[in-house]
N, C-alpha and C positions, 0 to 999 in steps of 0.2 A: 024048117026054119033055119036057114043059113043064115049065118051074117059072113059078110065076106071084112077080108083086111082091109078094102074100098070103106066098106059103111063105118067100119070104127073110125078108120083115121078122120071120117070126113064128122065125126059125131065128136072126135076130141079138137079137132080145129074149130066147129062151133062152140065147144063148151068156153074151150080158150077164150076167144074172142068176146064170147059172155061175160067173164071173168072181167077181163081188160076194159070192158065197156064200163062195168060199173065200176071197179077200182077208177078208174079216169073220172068217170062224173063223182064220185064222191070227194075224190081228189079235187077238184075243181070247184065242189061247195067248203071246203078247206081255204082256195085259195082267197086271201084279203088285198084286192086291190085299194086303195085310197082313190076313189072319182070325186075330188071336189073341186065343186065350180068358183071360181075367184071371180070377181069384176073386173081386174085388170092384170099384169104382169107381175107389178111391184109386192101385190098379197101375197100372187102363190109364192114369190121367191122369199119372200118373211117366211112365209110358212114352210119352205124348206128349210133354209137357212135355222130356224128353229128346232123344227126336227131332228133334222141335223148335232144341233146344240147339245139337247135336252138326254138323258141318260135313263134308263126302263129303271124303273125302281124295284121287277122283278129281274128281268135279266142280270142286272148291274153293269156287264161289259157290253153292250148294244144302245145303240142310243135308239130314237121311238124312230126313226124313218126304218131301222134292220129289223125290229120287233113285231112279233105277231102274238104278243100277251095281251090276253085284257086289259089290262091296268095302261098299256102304251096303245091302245086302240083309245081307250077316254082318253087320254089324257092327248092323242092329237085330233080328237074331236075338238076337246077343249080349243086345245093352240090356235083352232081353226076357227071354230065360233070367235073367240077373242081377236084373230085378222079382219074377220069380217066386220065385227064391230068396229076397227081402227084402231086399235087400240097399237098402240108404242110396242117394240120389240123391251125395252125396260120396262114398262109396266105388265110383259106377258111375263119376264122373267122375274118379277118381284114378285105376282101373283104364285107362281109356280114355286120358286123360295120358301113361299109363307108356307106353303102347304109341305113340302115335300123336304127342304132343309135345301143345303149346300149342295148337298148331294144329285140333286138331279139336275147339276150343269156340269158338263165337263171343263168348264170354264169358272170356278165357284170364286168369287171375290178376296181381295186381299184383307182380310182382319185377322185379328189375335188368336180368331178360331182355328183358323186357314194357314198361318205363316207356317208351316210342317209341310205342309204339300206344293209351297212355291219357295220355301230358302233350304230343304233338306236336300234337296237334288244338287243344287249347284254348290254346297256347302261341302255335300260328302265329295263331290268331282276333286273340289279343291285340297282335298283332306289326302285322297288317294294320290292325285297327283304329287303333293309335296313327300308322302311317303315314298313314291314311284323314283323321287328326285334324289330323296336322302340318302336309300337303300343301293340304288348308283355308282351317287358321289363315294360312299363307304367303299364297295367293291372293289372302285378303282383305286383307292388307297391303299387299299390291300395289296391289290394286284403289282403294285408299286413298289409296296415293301418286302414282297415277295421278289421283283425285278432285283431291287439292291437294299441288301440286308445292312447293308452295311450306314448307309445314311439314317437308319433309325434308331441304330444303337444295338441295331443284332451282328455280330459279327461270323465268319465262318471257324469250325474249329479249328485249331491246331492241329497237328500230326500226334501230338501226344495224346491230346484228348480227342481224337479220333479212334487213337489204339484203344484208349482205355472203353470208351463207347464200344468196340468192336468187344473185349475181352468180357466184358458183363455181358453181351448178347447171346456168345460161345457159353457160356456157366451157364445162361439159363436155357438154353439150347441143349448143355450134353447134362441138365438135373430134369428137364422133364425126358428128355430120351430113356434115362434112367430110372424113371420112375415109370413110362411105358413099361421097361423093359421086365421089371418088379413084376410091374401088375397079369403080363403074357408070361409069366413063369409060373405065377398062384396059379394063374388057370389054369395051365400046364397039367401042372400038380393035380386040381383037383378032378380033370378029367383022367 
């Protein structure tokens, strides 16, 4: 009983191929097409357009056309039963409201409940920007009175009180020298 290196490789390119066969068709009962049938143009495009709209109440960042959850498989069953009925693009989205909250339109209406998610964005722009604006205008007043000390009431030193600025810097320059020098003699010592 030989096997030759012929019969293996030809025994692991079918197993392979086995493999891939079923990974693909299992694959393939995974994947969830949407085939429904409209009666005219203006349904399916409601019924995108909705889709579209509407936001997975499990995914939360996918709306139901990207989602392949249960809960967004019903719920464009639903969308879809309710185009076919005729029903209003407002009354699929009030139905869906009732049930679902605010939350499943990425579009959620303006009330008392909602004003945080349509005036905090452009509130906090304006908020930043005027900061953006202040912090600025500041800078360049600075930079200004750094230019000329002298139009704000800072003046440059004298010679005298330049010496004397220089003569405190020298004292405290030759008392820590001096107190290095303390400190590398103790050691000295104790080595």
């Amino acid at each position: 009983m030989s096997i030759t290196f012929a019969k293996i490789l030809h025994l692991i390119v079918r197993a392979m191929a086995m493999v891939l066969l079923v990974a693909g068709l299992s694959m393939s009962a995974w994947a969830n097409i949407d085939t429904y049938q409209f009666d005219n143009p203006r349904q399916e495009a409601q019924y995108r357009a909705l889709i579209e709209e509407f936001r997975c109440p499990k995914c939360q960042n996918q709306n139901l056309a990207g989602s392949d959850a249960p809960i967004a498989q019903d719920l464009k069953q639903k969308t879809y039963d309710m185009v076919k009925d005729g029903r209003s693009d407002a009354e699929i989205r009030q139905y869906m409201n009732e049930r679902y909250g605010d939350f499943i339109s990425y579009k959620p209406p303006v009330r008392p409940s909602t004003w945080i998610l349509w005036f905090f964005p452009p509130v906090l722009l304006v908020f930043v920007m005027l900061a953006w604006f202040i912090r600025n205008r500041n800078s360049s007043k600075r930079a200004a009175v750094i230019a000329n000390p002298i139009e704000d009431g800072y003046a440059p030193l004298s010679a005298a009180e330049q010496q004397r600025l220089q003569d405190l810097l020298n004292a405290n320059d030759n008392a820590a020298n001096a107190k290095t020098s303390e400190i590398n003699q103790a050691a000295a010592k104790e080595n």
